[in-house]
C-alpha positions in Angstrom: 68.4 107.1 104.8 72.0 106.7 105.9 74.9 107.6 103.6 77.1 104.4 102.8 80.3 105.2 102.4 82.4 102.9 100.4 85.3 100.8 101.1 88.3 101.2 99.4 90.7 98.3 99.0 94.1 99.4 99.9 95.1 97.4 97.1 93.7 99.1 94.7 94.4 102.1 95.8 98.1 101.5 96.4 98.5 100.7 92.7 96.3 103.9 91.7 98.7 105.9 94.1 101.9 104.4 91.9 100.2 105.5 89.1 99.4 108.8 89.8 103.0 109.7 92.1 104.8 108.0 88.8 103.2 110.1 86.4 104.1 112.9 88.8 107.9 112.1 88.5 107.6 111.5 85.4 106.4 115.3 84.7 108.9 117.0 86.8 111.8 114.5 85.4 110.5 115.8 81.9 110.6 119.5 83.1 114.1 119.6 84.8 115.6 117.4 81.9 116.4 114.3 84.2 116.3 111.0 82.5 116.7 109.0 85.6 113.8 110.7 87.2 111.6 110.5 84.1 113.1 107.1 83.9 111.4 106.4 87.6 108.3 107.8 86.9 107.7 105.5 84.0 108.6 102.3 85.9 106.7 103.2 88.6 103.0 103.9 86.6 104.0 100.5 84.9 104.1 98.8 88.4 100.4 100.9 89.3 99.2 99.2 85.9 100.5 95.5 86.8 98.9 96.1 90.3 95.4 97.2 89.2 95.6 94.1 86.8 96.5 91.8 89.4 93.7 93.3 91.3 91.5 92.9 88.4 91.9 89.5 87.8 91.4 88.4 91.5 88.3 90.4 91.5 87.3 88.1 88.4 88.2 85.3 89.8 86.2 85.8 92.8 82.8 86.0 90.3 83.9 83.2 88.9 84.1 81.0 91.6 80.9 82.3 93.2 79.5 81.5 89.9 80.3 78.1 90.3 79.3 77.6 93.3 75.8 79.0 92.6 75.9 76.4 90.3 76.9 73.5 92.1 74.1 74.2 94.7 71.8 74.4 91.7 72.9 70.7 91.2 73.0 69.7 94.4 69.1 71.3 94.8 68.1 69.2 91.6 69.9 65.8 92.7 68.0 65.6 96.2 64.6 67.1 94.0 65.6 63.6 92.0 65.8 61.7 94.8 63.5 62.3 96.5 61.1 62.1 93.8 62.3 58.5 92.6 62.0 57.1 96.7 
């Protein structure tokens, strides 16, 4: 049995990284008493968070539309089923 080994969308992980490097600014700009660092820090774990939403809601958007195309082949199955059936 072969290991998979997952992929990781650069995406995603570019707005994890934000996260994680702001909060790291964030800590030291806490620790040396610099606003302007701390500042930083904070801005840039908000810009992780808007990224992993954006990334969210394209991944959503992606079920979604294979949902509906499940469904439209559904339809599509069941109109020739019809047709053929009335011929």
């Amino acid at each position: 049995m072969a290991l998979a080994i997952p992929r990781i969308d650069l995406r995603n992980a570019a707005g994890l990284l934000d996260k994680i490097v702001g909060l790291g600014k964030e800590i030291v700009g806490t620790l040396a008493d610099n606003d302007r660092l701390t500042e930083a820090g904070q801005v840039q774990q908000d810009k992780g968070s808007e990224r992993l939403k954006a990334v969210r809601a394209e991944v959503e958007a992606r079920s979604y539309q294979a949902r509906a195309a499940g469904a439209e082949r559904t339809q599509s199955g069941a109109q020739h089923t019809k047709e053929a059936m009335d011929s």
